[in-house]
Biopython code that builds the backbone (N, CA, C, O; Angstrom):
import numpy as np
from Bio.PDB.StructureBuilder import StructureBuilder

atoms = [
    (1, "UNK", "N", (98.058, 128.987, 194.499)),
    (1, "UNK", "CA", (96.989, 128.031, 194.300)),
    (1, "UNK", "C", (96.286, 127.831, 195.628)),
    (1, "UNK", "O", (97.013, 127.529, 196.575)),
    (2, "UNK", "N", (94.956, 127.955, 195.851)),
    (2, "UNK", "CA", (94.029, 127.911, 196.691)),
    (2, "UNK", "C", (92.883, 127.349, 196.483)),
    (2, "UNK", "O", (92.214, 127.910, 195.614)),
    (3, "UNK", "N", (92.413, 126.435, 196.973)),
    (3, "UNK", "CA", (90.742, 126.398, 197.536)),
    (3, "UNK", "C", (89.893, 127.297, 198.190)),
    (3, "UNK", "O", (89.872, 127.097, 199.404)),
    (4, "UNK", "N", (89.401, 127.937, 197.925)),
    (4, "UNK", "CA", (88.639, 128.677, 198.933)),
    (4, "UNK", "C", (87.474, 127.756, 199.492)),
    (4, "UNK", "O", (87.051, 126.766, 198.894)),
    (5, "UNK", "N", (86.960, 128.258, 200.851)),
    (5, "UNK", "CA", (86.598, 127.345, 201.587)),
    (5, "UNK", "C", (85.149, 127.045, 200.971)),
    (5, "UNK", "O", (84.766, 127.900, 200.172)),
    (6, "UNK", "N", (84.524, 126.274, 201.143)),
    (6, "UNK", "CA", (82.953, 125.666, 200.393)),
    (6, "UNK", "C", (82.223, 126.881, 200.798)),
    (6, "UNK", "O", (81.566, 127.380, 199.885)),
    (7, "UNK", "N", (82.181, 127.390, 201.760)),
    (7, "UNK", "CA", (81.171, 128.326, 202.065)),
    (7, "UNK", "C", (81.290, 129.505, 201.028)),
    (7, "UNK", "O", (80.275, 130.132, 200.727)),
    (8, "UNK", "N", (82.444, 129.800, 200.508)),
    (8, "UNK", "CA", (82.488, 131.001, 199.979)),
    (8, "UNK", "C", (81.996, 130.837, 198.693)),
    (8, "UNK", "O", (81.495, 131.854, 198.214)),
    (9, "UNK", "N", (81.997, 129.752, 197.936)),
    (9, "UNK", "CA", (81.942, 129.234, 196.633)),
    (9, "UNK", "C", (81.097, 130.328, 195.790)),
    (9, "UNK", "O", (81.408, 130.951, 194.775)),
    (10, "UNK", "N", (79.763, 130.342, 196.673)),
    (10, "UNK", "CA", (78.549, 131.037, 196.109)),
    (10, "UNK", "C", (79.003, 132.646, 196.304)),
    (10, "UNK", "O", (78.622, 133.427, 195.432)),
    (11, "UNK", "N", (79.476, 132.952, 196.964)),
    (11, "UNK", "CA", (80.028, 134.399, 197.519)),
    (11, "UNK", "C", (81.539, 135.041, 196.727)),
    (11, "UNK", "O", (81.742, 136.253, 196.805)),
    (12, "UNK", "N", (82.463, 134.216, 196.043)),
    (12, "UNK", "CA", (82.832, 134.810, 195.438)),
    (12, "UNK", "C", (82.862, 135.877, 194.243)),
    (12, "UNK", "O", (81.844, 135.764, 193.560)),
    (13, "UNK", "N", (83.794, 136.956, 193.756)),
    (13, "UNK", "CA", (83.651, 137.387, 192.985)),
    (13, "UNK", "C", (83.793, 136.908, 191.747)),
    (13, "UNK", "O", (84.106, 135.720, 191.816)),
    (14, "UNK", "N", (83.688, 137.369, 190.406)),
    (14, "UNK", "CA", (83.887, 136.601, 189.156)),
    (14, "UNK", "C", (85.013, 136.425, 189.039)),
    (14, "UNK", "O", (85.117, 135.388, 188.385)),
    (15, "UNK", "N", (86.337, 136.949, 189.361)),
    (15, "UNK", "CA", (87.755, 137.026, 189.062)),
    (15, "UNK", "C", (88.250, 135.046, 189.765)),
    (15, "UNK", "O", (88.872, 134.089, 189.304)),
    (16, "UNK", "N", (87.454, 135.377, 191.136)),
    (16, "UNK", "CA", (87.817, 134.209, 192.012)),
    (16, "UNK", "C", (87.002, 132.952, 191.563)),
    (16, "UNK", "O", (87.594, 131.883, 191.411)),
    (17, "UNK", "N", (86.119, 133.022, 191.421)),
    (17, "UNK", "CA", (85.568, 131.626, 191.055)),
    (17, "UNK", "C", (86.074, 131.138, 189.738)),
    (17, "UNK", "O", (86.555, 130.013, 189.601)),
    (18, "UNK", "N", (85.892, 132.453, 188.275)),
    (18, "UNK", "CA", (86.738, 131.148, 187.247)),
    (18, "UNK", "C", (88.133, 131.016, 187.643)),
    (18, "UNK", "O", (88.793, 130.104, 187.143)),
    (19, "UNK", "N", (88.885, 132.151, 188.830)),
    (19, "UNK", "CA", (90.267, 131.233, 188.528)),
    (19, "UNK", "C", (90.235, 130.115, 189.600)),
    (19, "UNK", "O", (90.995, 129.203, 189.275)),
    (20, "UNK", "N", (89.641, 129.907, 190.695)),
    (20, "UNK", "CA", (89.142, 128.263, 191.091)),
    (20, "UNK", "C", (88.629, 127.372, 190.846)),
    (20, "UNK", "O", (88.532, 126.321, 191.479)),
    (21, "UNK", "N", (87.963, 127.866, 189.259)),
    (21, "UNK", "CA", (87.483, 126.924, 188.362)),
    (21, "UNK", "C", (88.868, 126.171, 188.043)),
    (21, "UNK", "O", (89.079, 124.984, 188.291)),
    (22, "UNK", "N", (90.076, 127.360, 187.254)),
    (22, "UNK", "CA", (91.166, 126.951, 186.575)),
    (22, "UNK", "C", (92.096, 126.155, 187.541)),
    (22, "UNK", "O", (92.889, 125.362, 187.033)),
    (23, "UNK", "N", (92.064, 126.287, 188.748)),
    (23, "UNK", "CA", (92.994, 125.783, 189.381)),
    (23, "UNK", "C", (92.302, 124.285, 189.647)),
    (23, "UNK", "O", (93.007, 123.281, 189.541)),
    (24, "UNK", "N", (90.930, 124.184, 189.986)),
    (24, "UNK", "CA", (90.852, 122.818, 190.277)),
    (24, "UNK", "C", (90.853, 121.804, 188.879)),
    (24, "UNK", "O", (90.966, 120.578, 188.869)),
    (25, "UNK", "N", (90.702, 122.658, 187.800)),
    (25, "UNK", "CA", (90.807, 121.751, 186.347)),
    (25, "UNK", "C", (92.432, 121.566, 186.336)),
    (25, "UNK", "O", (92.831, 120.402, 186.321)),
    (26, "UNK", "N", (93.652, 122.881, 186.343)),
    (26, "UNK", "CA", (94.723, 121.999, 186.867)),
    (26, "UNK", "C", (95.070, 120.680, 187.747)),
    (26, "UNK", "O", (95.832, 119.746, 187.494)),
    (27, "UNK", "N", (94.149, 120.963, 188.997)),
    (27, "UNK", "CA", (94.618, 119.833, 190.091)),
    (27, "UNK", "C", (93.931, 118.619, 189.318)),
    (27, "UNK", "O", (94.341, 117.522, 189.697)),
    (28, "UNK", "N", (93.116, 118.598, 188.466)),
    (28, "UNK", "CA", (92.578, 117.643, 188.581)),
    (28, "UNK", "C", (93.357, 116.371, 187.199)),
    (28, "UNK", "O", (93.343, 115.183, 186.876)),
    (29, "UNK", "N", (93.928, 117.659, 186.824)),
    (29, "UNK", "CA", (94.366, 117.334, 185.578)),
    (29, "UNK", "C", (96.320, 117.062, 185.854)),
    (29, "UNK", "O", (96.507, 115.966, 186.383)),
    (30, "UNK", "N", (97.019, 117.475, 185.713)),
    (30, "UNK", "CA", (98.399, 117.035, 185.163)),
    (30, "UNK", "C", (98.886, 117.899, 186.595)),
    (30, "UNK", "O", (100.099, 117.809, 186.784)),
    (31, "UNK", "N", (98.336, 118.502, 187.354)),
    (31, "UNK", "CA", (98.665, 119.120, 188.851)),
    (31, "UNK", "C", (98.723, 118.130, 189.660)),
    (31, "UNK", "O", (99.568, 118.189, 190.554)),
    (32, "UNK", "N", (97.859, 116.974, 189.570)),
    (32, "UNK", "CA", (97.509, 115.895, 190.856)),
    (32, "UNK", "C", (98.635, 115.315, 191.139)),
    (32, "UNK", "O", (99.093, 114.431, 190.415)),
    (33, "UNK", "N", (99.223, 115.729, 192.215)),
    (33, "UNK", "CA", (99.968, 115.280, 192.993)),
    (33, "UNK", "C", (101.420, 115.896, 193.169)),
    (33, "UNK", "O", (102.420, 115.293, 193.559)),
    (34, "UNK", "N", (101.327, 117.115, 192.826)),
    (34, "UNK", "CA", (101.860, 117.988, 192.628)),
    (34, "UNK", "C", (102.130, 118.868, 193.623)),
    (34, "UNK", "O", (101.406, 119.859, 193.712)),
    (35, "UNK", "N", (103.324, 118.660, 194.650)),
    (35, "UNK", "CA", (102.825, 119.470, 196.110)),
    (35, "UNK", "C", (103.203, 121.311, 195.937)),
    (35, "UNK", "O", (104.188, 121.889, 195.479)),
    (36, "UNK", "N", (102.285, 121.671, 196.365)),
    (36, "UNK", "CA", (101.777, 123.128, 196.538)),
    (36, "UNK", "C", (101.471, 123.403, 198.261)),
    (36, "UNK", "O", (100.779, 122.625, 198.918)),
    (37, "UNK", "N", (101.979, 124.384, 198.721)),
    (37, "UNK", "CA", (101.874, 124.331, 200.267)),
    (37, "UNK", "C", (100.396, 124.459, 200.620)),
    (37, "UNK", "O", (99.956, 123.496, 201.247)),
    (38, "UNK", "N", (99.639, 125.321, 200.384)),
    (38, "UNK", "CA", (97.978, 125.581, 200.226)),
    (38, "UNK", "C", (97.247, 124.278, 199.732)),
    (38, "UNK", "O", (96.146, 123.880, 200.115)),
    (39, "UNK", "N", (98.016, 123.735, 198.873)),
    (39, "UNK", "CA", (96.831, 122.381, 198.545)),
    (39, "UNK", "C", (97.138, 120.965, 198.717)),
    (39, "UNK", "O", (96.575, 120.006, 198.189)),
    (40, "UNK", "N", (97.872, 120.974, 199.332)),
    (40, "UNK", "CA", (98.781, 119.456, 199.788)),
    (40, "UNK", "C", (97.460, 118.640, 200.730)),
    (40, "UNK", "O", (97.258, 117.446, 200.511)),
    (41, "UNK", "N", (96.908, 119.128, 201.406)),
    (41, "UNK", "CA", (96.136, 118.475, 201.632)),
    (41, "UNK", "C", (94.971, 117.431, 200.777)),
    (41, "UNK", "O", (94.499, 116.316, 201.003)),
    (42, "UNK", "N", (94.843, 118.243, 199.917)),
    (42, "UNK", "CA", (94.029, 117.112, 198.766)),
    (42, "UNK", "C", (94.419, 116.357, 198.454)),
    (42, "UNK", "O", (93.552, 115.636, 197.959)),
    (43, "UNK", "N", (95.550, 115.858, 198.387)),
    (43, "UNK", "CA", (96.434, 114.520, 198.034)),
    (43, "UNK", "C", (96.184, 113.755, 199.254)),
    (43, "UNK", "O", (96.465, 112.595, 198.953)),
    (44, "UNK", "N", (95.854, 113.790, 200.310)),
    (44, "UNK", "CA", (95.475, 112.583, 201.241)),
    (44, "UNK", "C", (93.929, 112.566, 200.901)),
    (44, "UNK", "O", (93.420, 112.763, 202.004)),
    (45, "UNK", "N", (92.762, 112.422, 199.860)),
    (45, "UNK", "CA", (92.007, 112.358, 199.747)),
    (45, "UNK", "C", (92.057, 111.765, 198.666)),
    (45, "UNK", "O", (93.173, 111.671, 198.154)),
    (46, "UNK", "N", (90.761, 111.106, 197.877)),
    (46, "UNK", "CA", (90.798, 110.566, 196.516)),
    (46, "UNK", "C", (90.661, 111.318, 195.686)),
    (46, "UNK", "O", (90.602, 112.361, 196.337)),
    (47, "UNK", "N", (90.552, 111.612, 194.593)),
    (47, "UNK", "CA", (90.730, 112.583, 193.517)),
    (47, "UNK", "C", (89.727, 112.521, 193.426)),
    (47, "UNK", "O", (89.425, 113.667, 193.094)),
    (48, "UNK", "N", (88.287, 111.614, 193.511)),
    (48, "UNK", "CA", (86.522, 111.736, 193.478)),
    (48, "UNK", "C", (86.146, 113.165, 194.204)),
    (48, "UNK", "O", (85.337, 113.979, 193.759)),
    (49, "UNK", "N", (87.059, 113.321, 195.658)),
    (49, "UNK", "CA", (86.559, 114.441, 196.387)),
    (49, "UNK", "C", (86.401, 115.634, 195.518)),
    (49, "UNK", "O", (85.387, 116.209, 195.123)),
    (50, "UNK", "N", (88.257, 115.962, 195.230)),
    (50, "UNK", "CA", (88.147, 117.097, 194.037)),
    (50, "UNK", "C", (87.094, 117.312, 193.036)),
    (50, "UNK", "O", (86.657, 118.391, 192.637)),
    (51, "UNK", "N", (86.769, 116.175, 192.707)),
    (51, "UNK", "CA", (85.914, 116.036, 191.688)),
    (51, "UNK", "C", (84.451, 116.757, 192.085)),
    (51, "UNK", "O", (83.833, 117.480, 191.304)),
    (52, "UNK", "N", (83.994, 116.411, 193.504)),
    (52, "UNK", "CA", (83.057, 117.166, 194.272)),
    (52, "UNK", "C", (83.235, 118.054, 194.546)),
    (52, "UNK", "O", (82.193, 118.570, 194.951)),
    (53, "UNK", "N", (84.503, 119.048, 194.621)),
    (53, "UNK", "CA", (84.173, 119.777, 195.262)),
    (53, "UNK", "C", (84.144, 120.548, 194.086)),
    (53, "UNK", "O", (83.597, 121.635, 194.270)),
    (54, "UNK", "N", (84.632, 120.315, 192.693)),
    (54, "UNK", "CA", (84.529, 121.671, 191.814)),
    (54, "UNK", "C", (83.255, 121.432, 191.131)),
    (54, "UNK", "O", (82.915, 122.182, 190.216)),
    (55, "UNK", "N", (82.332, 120.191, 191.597)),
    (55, "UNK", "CA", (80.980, 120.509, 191.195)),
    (55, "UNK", "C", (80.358, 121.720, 191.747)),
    (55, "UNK", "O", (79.358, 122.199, 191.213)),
    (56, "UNK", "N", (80.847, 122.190, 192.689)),
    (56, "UNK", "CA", (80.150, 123.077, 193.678)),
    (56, "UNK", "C", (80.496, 124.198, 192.985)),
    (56, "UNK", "O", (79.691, 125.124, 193.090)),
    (57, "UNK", "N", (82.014, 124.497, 191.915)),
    (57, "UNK", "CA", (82.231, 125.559, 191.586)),
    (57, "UNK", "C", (81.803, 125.229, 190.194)),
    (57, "UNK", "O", (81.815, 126.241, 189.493)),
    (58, "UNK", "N", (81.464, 124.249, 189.617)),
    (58, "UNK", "CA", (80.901, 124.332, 188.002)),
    (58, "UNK", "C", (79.043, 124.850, 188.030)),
    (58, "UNK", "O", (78.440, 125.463, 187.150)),
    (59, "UNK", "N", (78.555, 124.381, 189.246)),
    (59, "UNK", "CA", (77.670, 124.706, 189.325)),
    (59, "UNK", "C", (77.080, 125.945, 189.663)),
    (59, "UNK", "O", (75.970, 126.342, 189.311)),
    (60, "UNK", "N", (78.084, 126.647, 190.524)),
    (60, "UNK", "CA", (77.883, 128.111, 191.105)),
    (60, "UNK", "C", (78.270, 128.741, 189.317)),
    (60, "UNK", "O", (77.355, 129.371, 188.785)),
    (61, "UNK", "N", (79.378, 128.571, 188.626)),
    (61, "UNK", "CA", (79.374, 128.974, 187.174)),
    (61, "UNK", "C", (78.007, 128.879, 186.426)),
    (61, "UNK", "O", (77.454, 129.933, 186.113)),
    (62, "UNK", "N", (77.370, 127.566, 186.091)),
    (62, "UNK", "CA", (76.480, 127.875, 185.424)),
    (62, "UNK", "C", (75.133, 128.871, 186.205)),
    (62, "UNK", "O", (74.426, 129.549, 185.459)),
    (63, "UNK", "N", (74.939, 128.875, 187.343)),
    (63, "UNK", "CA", (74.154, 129.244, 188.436)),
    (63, "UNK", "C", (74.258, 130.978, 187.279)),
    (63, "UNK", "O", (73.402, 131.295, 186.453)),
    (64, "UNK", "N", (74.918, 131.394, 187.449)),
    (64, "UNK", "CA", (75.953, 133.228, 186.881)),
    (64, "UNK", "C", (75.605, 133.266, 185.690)),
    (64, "UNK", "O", (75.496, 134.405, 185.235)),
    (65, "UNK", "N", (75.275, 132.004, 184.659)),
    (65, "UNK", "CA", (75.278, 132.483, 183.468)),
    (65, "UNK", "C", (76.552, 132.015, 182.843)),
    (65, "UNK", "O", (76.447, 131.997, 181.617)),
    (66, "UNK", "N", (77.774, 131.611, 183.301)),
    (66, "UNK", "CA", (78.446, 130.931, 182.421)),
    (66, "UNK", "C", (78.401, 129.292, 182.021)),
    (66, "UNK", "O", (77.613, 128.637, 182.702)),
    (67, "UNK", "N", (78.800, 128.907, 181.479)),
    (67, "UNK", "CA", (79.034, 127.634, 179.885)),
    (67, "UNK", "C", (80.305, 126.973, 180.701)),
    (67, "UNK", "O", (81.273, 127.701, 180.479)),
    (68, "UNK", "N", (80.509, 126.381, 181.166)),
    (68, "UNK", "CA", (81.840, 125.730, 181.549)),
    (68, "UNK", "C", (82.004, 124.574, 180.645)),
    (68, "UNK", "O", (80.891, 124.258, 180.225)),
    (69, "UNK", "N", (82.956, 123.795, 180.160)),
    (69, "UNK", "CA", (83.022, 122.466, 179.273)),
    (69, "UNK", "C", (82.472, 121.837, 180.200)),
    (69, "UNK", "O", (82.498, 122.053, 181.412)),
    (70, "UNK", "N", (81.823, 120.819, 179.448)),
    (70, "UNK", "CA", (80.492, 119.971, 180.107)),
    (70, "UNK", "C", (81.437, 118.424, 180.484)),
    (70, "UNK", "O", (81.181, 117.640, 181.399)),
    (71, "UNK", "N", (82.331, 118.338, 179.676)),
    (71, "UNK", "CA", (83.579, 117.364, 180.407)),
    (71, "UNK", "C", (83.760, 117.035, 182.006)),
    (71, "UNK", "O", (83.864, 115.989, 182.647)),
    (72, "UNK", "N", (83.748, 118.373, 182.325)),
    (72, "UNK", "CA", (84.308, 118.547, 183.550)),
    (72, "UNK", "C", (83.382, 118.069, 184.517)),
    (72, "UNK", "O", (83.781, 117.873, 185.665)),
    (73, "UNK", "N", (81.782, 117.779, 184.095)),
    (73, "UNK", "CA", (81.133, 116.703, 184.993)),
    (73, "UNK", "C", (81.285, 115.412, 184.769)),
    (73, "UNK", "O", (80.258, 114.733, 184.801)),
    (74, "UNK", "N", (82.188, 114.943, 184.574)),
    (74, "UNK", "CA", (82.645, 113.670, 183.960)),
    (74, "UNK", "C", (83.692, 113.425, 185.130)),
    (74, "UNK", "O", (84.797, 113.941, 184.962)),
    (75, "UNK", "N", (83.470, 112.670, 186.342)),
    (75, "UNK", "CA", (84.419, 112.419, 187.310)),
    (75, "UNK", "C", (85.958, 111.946, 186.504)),
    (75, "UNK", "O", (87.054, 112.466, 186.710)),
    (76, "UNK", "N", (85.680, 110.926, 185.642)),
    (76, "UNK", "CA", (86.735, 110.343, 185.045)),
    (76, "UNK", "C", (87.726, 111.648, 184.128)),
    (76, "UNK", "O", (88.951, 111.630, 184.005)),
    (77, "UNK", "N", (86.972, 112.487, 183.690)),
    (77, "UNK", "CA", (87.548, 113.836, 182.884)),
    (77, "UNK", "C", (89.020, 114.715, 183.684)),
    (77, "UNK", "O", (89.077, 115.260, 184.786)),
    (78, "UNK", "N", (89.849, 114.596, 182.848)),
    (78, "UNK", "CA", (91.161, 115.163, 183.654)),
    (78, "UNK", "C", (91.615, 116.420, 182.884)),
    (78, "UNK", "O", (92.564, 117.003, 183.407)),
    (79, "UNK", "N", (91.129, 116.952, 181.748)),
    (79, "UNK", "CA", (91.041, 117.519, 181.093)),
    (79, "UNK", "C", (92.076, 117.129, 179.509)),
    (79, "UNK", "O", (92.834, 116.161, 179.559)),
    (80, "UNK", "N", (92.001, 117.833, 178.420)),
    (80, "UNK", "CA", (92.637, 117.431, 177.164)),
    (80, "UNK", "C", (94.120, 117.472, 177.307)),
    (80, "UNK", "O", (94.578, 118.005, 176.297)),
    (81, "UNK", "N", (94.968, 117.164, 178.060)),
    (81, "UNK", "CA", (96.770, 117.212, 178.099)),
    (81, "UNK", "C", (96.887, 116.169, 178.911)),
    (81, "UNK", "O", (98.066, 115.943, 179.183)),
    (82, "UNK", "N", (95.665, 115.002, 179.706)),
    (82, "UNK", "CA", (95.692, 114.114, 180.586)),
    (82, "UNK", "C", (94.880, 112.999, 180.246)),
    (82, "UNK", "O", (93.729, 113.080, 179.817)),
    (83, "UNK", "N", (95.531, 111.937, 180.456)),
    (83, "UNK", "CA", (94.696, 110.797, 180.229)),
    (83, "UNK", "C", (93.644, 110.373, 181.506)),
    (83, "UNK", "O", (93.985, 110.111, 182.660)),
    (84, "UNK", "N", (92.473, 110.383, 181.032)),
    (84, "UNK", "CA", (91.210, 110.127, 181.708)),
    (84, "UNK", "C", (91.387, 109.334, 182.979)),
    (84, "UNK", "O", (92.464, 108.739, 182.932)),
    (85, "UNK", "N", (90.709, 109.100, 184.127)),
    (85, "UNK", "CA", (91.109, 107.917, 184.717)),
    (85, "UNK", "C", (90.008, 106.999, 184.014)),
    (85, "UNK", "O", (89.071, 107.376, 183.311)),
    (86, "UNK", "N", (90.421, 105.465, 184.447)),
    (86, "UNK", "CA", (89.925, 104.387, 183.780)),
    (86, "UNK", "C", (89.087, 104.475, 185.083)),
    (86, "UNK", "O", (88.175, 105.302, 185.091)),
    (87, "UNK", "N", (89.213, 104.020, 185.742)),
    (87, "UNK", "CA", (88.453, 104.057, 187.247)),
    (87, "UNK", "C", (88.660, 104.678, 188.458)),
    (87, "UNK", "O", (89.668, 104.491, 189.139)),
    (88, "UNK", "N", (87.415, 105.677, 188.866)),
    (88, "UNK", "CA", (87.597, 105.902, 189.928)),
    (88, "UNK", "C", (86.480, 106.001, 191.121)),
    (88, "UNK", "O", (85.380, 106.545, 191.023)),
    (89, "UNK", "N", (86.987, 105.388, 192.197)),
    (89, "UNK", "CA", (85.959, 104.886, 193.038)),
    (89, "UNK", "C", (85.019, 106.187, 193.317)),
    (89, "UNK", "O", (85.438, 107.339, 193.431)),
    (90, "UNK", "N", (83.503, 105.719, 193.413)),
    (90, "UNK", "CA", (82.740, 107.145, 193.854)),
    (90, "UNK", "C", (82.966, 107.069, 195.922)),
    (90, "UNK", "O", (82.818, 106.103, 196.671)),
    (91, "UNK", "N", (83.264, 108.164, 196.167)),
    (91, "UNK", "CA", (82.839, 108.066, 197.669)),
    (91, "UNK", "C", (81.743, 108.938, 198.047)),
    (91, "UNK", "O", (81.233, 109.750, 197.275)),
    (92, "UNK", "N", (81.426, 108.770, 199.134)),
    (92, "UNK", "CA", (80.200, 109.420, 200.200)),
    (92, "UNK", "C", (81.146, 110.984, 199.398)),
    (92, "UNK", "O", (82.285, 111.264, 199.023)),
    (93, "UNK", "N", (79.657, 111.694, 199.492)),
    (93, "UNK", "CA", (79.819, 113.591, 199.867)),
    (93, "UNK", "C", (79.657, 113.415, 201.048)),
    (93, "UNK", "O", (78.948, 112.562, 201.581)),
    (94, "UNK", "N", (80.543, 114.506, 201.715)),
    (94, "UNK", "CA", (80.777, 114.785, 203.072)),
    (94, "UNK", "C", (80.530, 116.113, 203.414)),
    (94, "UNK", "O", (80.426, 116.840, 202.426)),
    (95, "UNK", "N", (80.386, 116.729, 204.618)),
    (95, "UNK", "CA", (79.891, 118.261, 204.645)),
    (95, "UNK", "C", (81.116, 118.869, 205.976)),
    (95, "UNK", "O", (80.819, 118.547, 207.126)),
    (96, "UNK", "N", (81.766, 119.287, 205.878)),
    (96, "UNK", "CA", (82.515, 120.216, 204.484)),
    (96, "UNK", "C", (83.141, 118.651, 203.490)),
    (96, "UNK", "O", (83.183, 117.590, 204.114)),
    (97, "UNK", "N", (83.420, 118.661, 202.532)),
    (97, "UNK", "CA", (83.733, 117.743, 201.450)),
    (97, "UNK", "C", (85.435, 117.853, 201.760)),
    (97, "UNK", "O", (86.163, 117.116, 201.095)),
    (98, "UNK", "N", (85.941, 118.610, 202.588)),
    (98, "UNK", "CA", (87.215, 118.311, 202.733)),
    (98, "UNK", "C", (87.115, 118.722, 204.566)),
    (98, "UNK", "O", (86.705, 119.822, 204.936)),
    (99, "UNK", "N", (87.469, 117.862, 205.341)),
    (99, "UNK", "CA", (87.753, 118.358, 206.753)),
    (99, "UNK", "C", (88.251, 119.137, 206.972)),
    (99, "UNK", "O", (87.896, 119.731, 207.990)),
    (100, "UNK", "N", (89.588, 119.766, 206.068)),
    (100, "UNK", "CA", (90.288, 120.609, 206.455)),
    (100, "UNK", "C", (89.461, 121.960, 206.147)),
    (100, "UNK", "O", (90.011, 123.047, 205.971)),
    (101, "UNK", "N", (88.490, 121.813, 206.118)),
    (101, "UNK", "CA", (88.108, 123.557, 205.372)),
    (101, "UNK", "C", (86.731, 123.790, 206.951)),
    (101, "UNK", "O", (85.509, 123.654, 206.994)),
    (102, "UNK", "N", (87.760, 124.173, 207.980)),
    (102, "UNK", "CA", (86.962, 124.410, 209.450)),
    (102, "UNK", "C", (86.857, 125.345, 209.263)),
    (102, "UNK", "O", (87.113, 125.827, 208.159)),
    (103, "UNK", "N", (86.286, 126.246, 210.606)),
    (103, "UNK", "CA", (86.362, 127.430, 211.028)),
    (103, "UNK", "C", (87.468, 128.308, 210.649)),
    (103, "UNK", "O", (87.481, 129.359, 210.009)),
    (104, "UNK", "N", (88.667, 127.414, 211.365)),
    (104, "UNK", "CA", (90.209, 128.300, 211.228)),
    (104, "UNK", "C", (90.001, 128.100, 209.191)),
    (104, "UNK", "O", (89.833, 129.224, 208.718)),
    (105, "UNK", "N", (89.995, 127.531, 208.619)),
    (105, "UNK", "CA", (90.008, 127.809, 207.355)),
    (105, "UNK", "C", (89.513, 128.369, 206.948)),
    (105, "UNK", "O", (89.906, 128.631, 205.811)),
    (106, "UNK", "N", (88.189, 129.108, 207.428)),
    (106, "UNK", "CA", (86.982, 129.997, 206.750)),
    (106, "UNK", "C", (87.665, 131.060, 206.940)),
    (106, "UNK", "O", (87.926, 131.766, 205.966)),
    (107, "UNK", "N", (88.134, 131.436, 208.302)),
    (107, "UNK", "CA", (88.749, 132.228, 208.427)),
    (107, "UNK", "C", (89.598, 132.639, 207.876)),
    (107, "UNK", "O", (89.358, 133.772, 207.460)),
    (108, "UNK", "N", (90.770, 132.191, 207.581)),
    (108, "UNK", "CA", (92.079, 132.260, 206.614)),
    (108, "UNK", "C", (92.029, 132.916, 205.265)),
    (108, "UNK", "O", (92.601, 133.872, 204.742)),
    (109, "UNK", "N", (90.962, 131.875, 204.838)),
    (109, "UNK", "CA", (90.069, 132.432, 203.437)),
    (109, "UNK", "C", (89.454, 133.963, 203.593)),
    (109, "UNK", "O", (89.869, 134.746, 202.740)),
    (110, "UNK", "N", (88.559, 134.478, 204.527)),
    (110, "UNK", "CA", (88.189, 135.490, 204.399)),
    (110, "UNK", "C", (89.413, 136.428, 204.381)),
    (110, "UNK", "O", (89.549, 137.275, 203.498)),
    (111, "UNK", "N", (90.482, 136.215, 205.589)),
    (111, "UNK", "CA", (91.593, 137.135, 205.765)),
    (111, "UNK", "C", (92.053, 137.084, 204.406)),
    (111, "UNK", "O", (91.864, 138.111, 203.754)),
    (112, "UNK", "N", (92.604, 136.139, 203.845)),
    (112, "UNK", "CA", (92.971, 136.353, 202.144)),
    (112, "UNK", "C", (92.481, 137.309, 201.678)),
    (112, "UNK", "O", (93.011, 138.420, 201.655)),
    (113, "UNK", "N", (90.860, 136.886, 201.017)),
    (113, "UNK", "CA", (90.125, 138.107, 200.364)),
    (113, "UNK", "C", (90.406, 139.352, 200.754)),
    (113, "UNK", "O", (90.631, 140.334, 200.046)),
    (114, "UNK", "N", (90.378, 139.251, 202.040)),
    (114, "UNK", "CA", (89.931, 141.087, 202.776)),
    (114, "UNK", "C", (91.647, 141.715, 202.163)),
    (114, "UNK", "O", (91.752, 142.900, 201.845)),
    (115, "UNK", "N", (92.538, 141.016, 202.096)),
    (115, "UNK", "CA", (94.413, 141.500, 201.731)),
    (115, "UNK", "C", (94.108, 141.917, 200.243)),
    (115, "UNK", "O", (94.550, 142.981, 199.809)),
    (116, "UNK", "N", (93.118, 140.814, 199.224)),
    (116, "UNK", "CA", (92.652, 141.422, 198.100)),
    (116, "UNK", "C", (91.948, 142.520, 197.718)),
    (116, "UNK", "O", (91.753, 142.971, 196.589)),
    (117, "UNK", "N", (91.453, 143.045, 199.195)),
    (117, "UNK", "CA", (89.970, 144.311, 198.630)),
    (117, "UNK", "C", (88.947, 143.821, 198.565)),
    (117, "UNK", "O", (88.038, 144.639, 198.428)),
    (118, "UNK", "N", (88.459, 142.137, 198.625)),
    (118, "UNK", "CA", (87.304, 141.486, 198.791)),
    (118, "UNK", "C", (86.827, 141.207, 200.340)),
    (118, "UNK", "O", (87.366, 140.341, 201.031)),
    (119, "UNK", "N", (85.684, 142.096, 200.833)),
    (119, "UNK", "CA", (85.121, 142.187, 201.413)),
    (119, "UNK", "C", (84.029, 141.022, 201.800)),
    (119, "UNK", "O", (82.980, 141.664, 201.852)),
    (120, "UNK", "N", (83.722, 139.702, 202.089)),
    (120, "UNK", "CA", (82.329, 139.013, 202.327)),
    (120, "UNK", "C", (81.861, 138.997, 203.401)),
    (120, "UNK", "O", (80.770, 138.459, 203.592)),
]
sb = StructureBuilder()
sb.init_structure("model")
sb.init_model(0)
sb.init_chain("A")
sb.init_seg("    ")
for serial, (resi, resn, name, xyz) in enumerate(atoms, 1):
    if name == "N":
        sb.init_residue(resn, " ", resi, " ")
    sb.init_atom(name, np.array(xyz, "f"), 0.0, 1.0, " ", f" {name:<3s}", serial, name[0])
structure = sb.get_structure()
C-alpha cells in the first residue's frame, strides 16, 4: 500500500492510478487506522486530508475518461462496508496536501516505478 507522491498523480499509468484509487477508498474506508509501514503517516492527519488528496486521483480518473462512484466526492463517504462519518471537520488544502510527500519522497516514488518498468 502506497501513496504516490501528488506530483505523479497526473503521470501515472492506468494500472497505478485505479489501484491508488482502490487503496485510498480502502484507507478511507475500514483501513483507517490501520498501520501499514508506507502509510502510517496519514494517521497523524485528519481523514479530510485523505479525502483531498484522492480528489486529485478521482479527478485525474474522470480527466482519462473513467466513471468513478460519485460517493467518493462525498468527504463524509467511507464507502458501502463503513459507516459514513457524521462529522468531519473541513481543513485548509495545503501544497503538497501531505508534508511528508518532499523531494526525498518524489524521489522514492520514482525509484519504485523505475523497479516496476515505469519510467516518468
Amino acid at each position: 500500500m502506497r501513496l504516490w507522491h501528488e506530483q505523479l498523480i497526473n503521470k501515472l499509468p492506468r494500472q497505478q492510478l485505479l489501484g491508488q484509487h482502490r487503496e485510498l477508498a480502502a484507507l478511507r474506508g475500514n483501513g483507517w487506522g490501520k498501520k501499514h509501514a508506507t502509510v502510517n503517516y496519514v494517521f497523524k492527519h485528519s481523514p479530510y486530508k485523505l479525502y483531498q488528496f484522492h480528489l486529485l486521483v478521482l479527478h485525474e480518473m474522470q480527466h482519462r475518461g473513467y466513471h468513478p462512484n460519485k460517493n467518493w466526492f462525498n468527504p463524509l463517504y467511507r464507502g458501502i462496508h463503513c459507516d459514513p462519518y457524521i462529522i468531519l471537520k473541513e481543513c485548509p488544502i495545503t501544497n503538497p496536501i501531505y508534508p511528508e510527500h518532499n523531494d526525498a519522497y518524489l524521489k522514492e516514488c520514482l525509484a519504485n516505478l523505475a523497479s516496476k518498468g515505469i519510467i516518468l
